[in-house]
C-alpha positions in Angstrom: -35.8 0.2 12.8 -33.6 -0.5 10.0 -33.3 -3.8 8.1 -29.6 -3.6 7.4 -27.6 -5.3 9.9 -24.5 -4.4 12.9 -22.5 -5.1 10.3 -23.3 -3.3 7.3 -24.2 -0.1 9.8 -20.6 -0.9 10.8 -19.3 -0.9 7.6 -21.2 2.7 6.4 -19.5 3.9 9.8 -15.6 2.4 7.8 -16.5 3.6 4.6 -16.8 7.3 5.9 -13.6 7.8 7.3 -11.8 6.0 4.4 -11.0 9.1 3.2 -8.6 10.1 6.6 -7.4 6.2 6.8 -6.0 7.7 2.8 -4.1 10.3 4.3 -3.1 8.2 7.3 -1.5 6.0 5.2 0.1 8.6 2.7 2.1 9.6 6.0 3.4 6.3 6.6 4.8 6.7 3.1 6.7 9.7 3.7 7.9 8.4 6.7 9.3 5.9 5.2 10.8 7.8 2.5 12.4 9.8 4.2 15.6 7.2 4.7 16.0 7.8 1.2 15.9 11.8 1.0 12.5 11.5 -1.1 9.7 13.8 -0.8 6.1 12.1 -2.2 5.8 13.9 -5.0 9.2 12.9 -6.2 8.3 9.3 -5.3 5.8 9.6 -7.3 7.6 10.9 -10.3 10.3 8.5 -10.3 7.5 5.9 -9.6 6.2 7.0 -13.1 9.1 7.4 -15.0 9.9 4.1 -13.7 6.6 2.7 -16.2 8.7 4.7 -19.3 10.0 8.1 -19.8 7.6 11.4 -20.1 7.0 14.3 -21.4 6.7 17.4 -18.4 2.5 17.5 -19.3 2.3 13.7 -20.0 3.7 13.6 -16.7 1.3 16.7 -14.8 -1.1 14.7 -16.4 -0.4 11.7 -14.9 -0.1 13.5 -11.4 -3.1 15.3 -11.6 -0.3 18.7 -11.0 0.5 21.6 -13.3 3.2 21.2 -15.3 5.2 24.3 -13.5 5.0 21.8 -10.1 6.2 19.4 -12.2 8.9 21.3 -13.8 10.1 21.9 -10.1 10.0 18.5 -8.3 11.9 17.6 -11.8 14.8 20.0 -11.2 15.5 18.3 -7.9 15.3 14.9 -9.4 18.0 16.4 -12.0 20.3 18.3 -9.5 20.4 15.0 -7.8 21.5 12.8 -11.0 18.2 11.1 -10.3 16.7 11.9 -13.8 17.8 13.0 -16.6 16.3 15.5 -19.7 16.6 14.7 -23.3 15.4 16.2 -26.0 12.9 14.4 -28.5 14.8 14.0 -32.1 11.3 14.8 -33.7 10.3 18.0 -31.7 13.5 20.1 -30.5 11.4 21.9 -28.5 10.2 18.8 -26.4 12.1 17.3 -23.4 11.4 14.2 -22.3 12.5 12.6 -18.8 14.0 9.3 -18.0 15.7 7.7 -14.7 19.1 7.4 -14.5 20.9 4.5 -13.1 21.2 6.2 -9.7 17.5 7.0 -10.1 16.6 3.4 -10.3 18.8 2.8 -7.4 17.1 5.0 -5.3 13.4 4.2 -6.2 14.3 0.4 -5.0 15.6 1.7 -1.9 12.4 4.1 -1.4 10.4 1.1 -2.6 12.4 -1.0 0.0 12.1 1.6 2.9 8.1 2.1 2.3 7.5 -1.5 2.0 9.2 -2.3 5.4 7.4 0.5 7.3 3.7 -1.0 6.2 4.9 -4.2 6.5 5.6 -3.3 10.3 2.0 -1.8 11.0 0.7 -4.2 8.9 2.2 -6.7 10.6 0.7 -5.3 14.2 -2.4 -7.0 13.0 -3.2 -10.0 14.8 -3.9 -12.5 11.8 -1.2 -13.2 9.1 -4.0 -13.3 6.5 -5.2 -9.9 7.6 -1.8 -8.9 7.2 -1.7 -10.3 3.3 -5.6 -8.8 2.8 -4.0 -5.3 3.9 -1.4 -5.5 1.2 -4.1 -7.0 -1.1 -6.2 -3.6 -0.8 -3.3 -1.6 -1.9 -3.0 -3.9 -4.8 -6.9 -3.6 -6.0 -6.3 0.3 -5.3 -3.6 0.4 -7.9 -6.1 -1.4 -10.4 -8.3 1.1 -9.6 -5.9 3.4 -10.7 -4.8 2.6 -14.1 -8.5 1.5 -14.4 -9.5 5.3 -13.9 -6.9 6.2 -15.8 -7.7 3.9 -19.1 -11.4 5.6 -18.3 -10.6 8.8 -18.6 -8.3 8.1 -21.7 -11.5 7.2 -23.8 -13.6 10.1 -22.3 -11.0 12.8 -23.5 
């Protein structure tokens, strides 16, 4: 018999199908982005560009993409007025990418529009503080992130 308890068996059981709960929740996302015309990917490119402006690799990069995907998901943005290309003063043959105004606009809509649809399943739990430790999770995730991120900075 094993000395671990219910709970921590329990938890094992949780921890393996984090991976699908990921996913689940990624769909929720494009759910609710699609009010605003988004795709993921381009969420997640104006979510970037929203931190500063990049470079097409700085961005792949950043996406964990090659740059020709990102080249494409940043034509839509473009044909859409939703970012715009400029080229960098000290390398001509550099472009970088910034949002526009209407850009902005549209990420705080997506922003909105995501945040409402997990605050409704979210808010299907029982408990407002399980509610709050849902949203909490997401919040340590994105320290997790840039934490990886910083990580693999110094590594390179």
């Amino acid at each position: 018999m094993s000395s671990r308890t219910a709970g921590e068996r329990a938890r094992d059981r949780e921890r393996k199908t984090v991976g699908r709960t990921a996913a689940w929740l990624a769909k929720q996302v494009e759910i609710g982005l699609g009010s605003v015309d988004l795709s993921l990917p381009q969420y997640r490119v104006l979510g970037l560009l929203d931190e500063s402006s990049a470079f097409s690799s700085a961005l792949a990069e950043r996406l964990a993409v090659r740059p020709p995907s990102v080249t494409a998901i940043v034509d839509g943005l473009v044909a859409r007025g939703l970012v715009e290309r400029r080229p960098v003063e000290s390398d001509r043959r550099r472009v970088d990418h910034a949002l526009t105004e209407n850009g902005l606009s549209v990420l705080k809509s997506a922003d909105a529009a995501v945040g409402a649809r997990l605050g409704d399943i979210a808010g299907c739990l029982d408990d407002p503080a399980a509610t709050e430790r849902a949203f909490d999770g997401l919040f340590v995730w994105r320290q997790a992130f840039r934490a990886h991120r910083t990580a693999r900075r110094t590594v390179q």
